[in-house]
N, C-alpha and C positions, 0 to 999 in steps of 0.2 A: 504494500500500500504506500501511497506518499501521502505527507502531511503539505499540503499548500498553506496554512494560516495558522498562525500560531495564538492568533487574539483576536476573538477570544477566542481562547482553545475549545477544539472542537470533542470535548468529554464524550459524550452522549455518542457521536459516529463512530469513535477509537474502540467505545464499552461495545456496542453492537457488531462491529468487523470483529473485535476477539472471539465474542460469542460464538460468529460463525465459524470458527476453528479447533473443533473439540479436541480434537489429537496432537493440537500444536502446543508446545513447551515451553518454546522460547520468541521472545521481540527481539530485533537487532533494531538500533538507532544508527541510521549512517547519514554520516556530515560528512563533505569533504573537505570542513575545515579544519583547523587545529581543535584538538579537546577542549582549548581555555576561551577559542571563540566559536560562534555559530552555536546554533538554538539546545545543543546538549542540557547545558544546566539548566535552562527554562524547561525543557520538555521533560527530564526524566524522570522526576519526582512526581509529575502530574501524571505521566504512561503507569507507574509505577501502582499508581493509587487504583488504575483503572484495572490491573492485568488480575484475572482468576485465580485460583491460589496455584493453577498447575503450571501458569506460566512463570518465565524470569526475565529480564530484562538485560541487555549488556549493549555497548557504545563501541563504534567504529569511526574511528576519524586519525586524521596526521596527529602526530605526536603536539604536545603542548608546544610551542612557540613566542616571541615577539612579533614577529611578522608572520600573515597569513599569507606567505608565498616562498619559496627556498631559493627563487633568486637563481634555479639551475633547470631548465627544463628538461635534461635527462634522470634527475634524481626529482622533478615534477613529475614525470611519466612512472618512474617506478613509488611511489607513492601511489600514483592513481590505480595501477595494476592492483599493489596488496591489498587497497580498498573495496576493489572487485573482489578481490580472493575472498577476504576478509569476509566480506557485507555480503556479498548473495554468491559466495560460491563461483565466482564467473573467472 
């Protein structure tokens, strides 16, 4: 699923999508920004409140930083790669 709006957070459609997933275990959050920026810390505690007891919750994004860019597009590209590995298996 993708989240487009953060505010007001959409509780109510996140509670109903989980619902339809009985066998599923796990959320992944993936940003591809660094952990310290983009919607992580906004969004995990509120996914968190919403998930069933059977699911867990875990975070995918570039390591923490000062800067949201590395400043190197081939160590850009492999970031993006282990984001895919990382977040949907790809």
């Amino acid at each position: 699923m993708r989240v487009e709006q953060l505010y007001p957070f959409p509780a109510e459609q996140l509670a109903a999508i989980f619902e339809r997933y009985p066998d599923a275990t796990e959320v992944v959050w993936v940003q591809e920004e660094p952990e310290n920026m983009g919607a992580w810390h906004f969004v995990g505690e509120r996914i968190r409140q919403l998930l069933p007891d059977r699911m867990r919750l875990s975070g995918v994004s570039r390591f923490e930083s000062g800067s949201p860019a590395t400043g190197s597009h081939a160590i850009h590209d492999q970031e993006q790669q282990a984001l895919l590995e990382q977040g949907i298996g790809l």
